[in-house]
N, C-alpha and C positions, 0 to 999 in steps of 0.2 A: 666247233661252235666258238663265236668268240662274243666275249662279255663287254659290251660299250664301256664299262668303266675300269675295264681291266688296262693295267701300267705296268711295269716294267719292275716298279720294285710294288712289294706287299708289305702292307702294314705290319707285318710281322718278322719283316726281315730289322734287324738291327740296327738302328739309329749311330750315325757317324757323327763325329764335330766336324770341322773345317779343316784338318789336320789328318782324316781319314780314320784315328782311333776312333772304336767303341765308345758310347755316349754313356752307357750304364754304367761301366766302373769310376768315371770320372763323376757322374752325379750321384753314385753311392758315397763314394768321399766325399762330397758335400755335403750332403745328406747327412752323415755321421757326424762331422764336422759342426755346424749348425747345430746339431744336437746334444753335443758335446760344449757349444758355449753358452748352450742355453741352461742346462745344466749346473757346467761351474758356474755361471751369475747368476743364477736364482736359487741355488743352495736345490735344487731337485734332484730325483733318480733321473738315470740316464733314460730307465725302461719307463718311468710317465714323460718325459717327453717326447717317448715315441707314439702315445697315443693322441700328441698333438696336431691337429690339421696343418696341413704346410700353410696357409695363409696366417694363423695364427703363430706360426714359427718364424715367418719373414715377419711378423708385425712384432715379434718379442725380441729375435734380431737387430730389428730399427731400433726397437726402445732402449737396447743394450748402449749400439752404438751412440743411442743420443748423450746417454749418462756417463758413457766412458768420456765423449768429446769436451762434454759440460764439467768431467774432474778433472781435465786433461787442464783446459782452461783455464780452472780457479786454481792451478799449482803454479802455473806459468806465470800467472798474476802476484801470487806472493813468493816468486821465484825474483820477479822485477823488484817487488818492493823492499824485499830482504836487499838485493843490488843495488838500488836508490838509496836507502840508508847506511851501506855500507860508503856509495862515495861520500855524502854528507859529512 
C-alpha cells in the first residue's frame, strides 16, 4: 500500500543544517546560551528562565541587546569627550 503523502524522509528522522551536522545539538547550545544571558542580565535563576516561552526569550534577548548597544554608546561618547578636552 502506499500512502499519497508519504516522502522519503519522516518527520522524525533528524533534522540537519546546511553543513549536514545534526540540528539538535547545535540548537541545544543556543538554547543554553540564551538562557544563560538571560540570566546573567537580569540577576535570575538559570532554572526560571527555563520556564520561559522562547518568544519571550527572543524578546528579553532583543531588550538585552538594545541596553548593552545604548551603554555601548554613551561610553564611546564620553570616551570622545574626555579626548576633545584632552586636546583643548
Amino acid at each position: 500500500m502506499i500512502v499519497p503523502f508519504a516522502s522519503r524522509l519522516s518527520f522524525l528522522d533528524p533534522k540537519l543544517t546546511s553543513d549536514g551536522e545534526d540540528y539538535g545539538p547545535i540548537r541545544y547550545k543556543a538554547i543554553v546560551e540564551e538562557r544563560w544571558y538571560i540570566s546573567r542580565h537580569l540577576h535570575t535563576s538559570y532554572n526560571d528562565v527555563g520556564e520561559i516561552t522562547p518568544t519571550e526569550r527572543s524578546y528579553l534577548i532583543e531588550f538585552i541587546v538594545r541596553e548593552l548597544d545604548k551603554e555601548r554608546e554613551s561610553m564611546e561618547k564620553v570616551k570622545q569627550q574626555m579626548n576633545s578636552k584632552k586636546e583643548s
